[in-house]
C-alpha positions as CSV (number, residue, x, y, z in Angstrom):
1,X,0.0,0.0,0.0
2,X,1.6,3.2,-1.3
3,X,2.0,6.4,1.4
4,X,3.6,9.6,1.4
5,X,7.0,9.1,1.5
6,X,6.2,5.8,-1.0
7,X,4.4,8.1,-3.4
8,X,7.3,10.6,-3.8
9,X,9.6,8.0,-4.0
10,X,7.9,6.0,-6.6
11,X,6.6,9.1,-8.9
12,X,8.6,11.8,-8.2
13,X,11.9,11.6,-7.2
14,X,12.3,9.6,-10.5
15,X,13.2,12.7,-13.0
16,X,16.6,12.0,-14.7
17,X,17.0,16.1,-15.3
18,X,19.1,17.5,-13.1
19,X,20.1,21.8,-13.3
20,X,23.4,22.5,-12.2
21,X,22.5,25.2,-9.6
22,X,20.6,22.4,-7.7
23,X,22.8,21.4,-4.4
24,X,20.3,19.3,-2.9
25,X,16.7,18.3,-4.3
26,X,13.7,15.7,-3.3
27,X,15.2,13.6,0.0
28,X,15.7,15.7,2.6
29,X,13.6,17.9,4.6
30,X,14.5,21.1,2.4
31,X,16.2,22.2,-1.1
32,X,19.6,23.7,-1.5
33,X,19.8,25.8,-4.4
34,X,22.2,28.3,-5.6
35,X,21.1,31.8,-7.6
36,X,23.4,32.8,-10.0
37,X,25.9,36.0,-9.3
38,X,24.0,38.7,-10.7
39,X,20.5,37.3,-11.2
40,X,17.4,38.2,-9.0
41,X,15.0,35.2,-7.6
42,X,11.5,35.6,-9.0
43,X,8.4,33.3,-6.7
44,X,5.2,32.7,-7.7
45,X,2.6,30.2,-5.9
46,X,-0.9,28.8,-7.7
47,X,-3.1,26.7,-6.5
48,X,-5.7,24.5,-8.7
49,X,-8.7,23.2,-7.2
50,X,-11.4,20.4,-8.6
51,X,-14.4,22.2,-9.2
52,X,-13.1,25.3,-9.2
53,X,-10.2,25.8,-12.0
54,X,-10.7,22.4,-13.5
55,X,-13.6,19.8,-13.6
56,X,-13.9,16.6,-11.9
57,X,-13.0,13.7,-13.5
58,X,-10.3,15.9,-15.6
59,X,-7.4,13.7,-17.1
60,X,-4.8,13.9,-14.8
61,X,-2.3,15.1,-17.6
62,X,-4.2,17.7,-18.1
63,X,-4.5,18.8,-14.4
64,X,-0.4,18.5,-14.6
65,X,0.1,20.9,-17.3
66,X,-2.3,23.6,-16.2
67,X,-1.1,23.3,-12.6
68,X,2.8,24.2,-13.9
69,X,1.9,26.4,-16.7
70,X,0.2,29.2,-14.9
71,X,2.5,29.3,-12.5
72,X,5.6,30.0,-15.6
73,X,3.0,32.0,-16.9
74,X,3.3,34.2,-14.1
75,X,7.3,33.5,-13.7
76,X,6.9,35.0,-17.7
77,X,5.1,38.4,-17.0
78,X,7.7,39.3,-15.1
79,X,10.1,38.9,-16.9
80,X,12.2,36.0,-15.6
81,X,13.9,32.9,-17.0
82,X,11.8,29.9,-14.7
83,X,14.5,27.3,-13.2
84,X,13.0,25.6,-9.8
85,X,9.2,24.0,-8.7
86,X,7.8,23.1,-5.7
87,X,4.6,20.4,-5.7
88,X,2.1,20.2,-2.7
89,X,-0.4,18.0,-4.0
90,X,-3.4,17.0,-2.1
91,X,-5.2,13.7,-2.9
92,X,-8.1,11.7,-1.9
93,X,-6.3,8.3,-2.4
94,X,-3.0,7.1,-3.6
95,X,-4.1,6.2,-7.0
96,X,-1.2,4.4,-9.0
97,X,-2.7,4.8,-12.1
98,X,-3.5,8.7,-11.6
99,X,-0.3,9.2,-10.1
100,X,1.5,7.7,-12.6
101,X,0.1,9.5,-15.5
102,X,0.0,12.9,-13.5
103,X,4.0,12.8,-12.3
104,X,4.7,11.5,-16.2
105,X,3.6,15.1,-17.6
106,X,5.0,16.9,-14.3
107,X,8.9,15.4,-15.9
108,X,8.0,16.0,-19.0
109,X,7.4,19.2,-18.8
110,X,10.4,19.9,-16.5
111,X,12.8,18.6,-19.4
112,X,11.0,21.1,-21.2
113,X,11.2,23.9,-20.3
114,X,14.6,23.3,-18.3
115,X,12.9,23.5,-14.7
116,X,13.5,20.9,-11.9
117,X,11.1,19.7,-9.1
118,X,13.3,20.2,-6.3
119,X,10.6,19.4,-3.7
120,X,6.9,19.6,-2.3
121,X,4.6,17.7,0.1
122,X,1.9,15.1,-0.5
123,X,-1.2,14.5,2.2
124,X,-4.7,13.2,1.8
125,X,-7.8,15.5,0.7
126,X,-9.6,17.2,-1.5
127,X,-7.7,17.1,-5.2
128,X,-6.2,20.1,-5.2
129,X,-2.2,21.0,-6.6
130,X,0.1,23.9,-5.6
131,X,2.8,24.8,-7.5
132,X,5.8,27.0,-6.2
133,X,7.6,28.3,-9.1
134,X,11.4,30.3,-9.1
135,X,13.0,32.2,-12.2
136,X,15.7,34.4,-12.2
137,X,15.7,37.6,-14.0
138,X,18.7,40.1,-14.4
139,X,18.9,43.0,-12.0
140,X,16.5,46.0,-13.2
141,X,15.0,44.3,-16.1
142,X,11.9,42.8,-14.3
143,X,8.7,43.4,-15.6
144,X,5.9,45.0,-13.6
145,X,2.2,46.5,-13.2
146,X,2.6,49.7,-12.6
147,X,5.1,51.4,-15.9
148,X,2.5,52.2,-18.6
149,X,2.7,55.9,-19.5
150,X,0.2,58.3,-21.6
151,X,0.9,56.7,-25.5
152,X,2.2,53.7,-24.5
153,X,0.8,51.0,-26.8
154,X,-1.2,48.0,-25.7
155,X,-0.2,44.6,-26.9
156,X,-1.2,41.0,-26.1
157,X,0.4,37.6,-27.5
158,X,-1.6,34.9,-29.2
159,X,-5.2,34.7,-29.0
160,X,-7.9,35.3,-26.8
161,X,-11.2,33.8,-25.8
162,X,-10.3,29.8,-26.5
163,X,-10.0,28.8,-23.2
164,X,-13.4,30.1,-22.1
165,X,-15.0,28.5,-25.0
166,X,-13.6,25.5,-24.6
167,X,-14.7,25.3,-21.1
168,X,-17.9,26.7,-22.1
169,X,-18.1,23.2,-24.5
170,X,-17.1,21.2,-21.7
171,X,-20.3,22.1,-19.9
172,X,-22.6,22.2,-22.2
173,X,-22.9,25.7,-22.8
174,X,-21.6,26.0,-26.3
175,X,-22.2,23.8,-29.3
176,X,-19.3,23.1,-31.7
177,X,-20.4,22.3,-35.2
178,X,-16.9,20.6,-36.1
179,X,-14.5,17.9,-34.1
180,X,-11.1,20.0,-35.1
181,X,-12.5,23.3,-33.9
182,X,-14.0,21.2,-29.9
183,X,-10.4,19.6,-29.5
184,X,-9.0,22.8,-30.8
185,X,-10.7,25.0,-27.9
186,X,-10.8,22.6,-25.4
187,X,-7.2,21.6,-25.4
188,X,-6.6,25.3,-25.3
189,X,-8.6,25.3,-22.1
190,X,-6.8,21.8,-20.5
191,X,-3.2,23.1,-21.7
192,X,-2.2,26.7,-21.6
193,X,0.9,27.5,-23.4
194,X,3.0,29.8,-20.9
195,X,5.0,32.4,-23.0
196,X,8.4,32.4,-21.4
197,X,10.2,33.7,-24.9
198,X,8.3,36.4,-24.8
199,X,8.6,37.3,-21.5
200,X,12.6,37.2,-21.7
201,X,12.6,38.9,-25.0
202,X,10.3,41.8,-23.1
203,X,12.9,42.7,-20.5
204,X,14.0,46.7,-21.0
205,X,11.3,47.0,-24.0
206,X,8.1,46.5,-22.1
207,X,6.9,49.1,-19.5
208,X,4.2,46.7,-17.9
209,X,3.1,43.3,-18.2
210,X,1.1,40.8,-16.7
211,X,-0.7,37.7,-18.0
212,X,-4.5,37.1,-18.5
213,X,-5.9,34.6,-16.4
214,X,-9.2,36.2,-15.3
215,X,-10.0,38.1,-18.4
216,X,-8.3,40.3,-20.9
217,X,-10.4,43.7,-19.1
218,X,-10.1,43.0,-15.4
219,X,-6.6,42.5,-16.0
220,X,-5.9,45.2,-17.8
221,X,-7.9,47.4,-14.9
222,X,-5.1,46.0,-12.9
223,X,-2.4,47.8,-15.1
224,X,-4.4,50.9,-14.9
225,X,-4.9,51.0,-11.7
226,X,-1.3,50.3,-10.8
227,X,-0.1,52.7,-13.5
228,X,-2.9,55.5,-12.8
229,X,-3.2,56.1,-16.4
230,X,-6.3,55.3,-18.6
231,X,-7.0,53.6,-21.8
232,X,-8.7,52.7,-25.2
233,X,-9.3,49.2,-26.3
234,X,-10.4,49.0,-29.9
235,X,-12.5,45.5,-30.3
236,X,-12.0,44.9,-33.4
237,X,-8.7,44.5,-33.2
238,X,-8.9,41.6,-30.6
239,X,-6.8,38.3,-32.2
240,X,-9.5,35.8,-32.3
241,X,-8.9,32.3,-33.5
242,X,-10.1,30.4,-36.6
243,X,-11.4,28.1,-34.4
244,X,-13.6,30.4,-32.0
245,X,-14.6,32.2,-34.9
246,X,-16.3,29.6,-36.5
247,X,-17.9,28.2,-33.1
248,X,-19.1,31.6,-32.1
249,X,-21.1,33.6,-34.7
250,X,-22.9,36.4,-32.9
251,X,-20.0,39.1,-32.1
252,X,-21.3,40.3,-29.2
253,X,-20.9,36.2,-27.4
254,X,-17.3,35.9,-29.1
255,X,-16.4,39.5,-27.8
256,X,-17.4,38.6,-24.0
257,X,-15.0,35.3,-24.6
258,X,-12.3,37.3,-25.8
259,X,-12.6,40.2,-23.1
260,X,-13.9,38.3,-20.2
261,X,-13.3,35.0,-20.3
262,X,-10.0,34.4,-19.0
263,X,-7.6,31.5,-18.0
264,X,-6.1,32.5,-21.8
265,X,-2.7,32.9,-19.9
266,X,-1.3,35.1,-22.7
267,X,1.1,38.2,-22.0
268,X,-0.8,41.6,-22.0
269,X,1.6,44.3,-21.6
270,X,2.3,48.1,-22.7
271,X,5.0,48.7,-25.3
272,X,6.1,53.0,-25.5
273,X,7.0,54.1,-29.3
274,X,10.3,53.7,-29.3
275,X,10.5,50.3,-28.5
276,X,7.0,49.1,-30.9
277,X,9.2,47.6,-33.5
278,X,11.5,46.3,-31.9
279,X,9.1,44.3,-29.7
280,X,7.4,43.4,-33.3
281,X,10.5,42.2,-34.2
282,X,11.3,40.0,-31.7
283,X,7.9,38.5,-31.6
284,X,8.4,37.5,-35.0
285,X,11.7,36.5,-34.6
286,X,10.2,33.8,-32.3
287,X,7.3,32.8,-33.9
288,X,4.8,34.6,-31.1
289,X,1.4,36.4,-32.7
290,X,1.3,39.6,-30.9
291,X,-1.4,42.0,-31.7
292,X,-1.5,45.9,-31.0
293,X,-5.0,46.3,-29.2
294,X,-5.0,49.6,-27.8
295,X,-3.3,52.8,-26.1
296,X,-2.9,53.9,-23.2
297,X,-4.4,57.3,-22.0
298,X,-4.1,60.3,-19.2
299,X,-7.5,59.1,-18.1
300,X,-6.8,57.8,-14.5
301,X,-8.3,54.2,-14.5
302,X,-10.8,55.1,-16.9
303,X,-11.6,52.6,-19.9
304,X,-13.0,53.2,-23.2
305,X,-14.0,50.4,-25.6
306,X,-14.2,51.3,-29.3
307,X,-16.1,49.5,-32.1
308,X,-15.7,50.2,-35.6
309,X,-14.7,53.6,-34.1
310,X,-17.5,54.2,-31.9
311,X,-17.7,54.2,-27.8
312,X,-19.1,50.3,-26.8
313,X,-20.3,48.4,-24.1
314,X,-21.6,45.4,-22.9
315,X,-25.1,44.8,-21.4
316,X,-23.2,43.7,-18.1
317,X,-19.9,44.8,-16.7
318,X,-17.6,43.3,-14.0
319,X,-17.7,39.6,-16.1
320,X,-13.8,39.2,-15.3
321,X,-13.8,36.0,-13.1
322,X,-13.1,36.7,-8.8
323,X,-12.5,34.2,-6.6
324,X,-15.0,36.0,-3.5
């Protein structure tokens, strides 16, 4: 019969990637780690819940992947370069079978993205994962909330909206005419892709950033807020995929995925002149979609929506999701 100690030692001590600045990992009652000379330790903690950020009965892969990914996601908004995780996983039983598939796609995506699993805790309860992530980021070149001046531009990476349509066809609430553009959306929802290119390649350029997890315009009230500048989004410039296009025909539904919807966990960040092309450039050079959206404005925390160059708004406000 498996136990703690049994389950870490069976499922996840097991990694054959090792980093270098790693002293002492998984074994002992703490990690020894060393930060590079002249590199700042970023931290970030997320917690996933059943029923809350991912449905019960969710393939345990999945739960993996979303579980690490939005905690580099947030290692990526500011910036840093992510190195070191911590897992405290809590589990009703000790399921080989779950386990086994769950730890799999916790090492593969530590050989990945270059990131050991240096240690964590395991107890009985409620499914539920935390993740403690670390990334180093050179000294003054960390990315923050509160930097986005009058002019600045507003830029976000890849596309927005997929994720809440996909869990949207995960519960029923949303009919998908084909099988490509379902497994398109919903595997956008199950397995965020953290954007920790762009993130480095952001560093000095950027003069805020964040990611959008709880919807494109909460988040962006969270810039504005820290920043106490204004802004104007223009809708129609929102990247929207192929796939949620076609799935989503009445604009004002597929504009409420795109600016409410959340758990996208792409980068939204403020770009001033000077630096526009070159942060064009190095998206491109990396293969990253990143879409101008807006501009930022004197108005202190005020937001204007424009479509088709007129003031818009939607019959409800405050859809961004909150936890309370």
């Amino acid at each position: 019969m498996l136990n703690e100690f049994s389950v870490i030692r069976n499922f996840f001590s097991k990694s054959q990637f090792r980093r270098k600045d790693v002293m002492l990992g998984i074994g002992d009652d703490a990690a020894v780690t060393m930060v590079p000379a002249g590199q700042y330790l970023v931290t970030t903690t997320d917690t996933l819940l059943e029923g809350v950020h991912f449905k019960q009965g969710t393939d345990p892969s999945a739960i993996a992947h979303k579980s690490i990914a939005t905690n580099l996601s947030d290692l990526s908004a500011m910036g840093a370069e992510p190195s070191w995780i911590n897992l405290s996983l809590s589990i009703p039983s000790a399921d080989e079978e779950w386990l086994e598939t769950f730890s799999g796609k916790v090492h593969e995506l530590c050989e990945y993205y270059s990131i050991q699993l240096i240690g964590g805790d395991t107890v009985k309860g409620n499914l539920a994962v935390t993740i403690t992530a670390q990334g180093f980021v050179p000294p003054d070149s960390y990315l923050v909330r509160n930097g986005a001046k009058k002019n600045d531009w507003i830029f976000v990476t890849g596309t927005l909206g997929d994720a809440a349509a996909g869990l949207a066809i995960l519960n029923d609430e949303l009919a998908c005419a084909t099988n490509s553009n379902r497994l398109y959306l919903t595997e956008r929802h199950h397995y965020p892709s953290p954007r920790v290119l762009a993130g480095t390649a952001l560093r000095r350029m950027a003069s805020s950033c964040l990611d959008v997890s709880d919807g494109l315009l909460q988040d962006l009230q969270h810039i504005l807020e820290a920043s106490n500048v204004g802004a104007v989004v223009n809708l129609d410039e929102l990247p929207v995929s192929k796939a949620l296009g076609e799935t989503v025909s009445e604009l004002e539904r597929a504009l409420e995925l795109a600016c409410y919807g959340g758990d996208d966990y792409e980068l939204l960040f403020t770009v001033p002149e000077e630096h526009r092309v070159s942060v064009e450039s190095a998206m491109s050079s990396y293969n990253i979609q990143c879409t101008r959206i807006g501009q930022i404005t004197g108005a202190t925390n005020k937001m204007e929506l424009r479509l088709r160059g007129q003031s818009y708004r939607f019959d409800e406000v405050n859809k961004g999701y909150k936890h309370f």
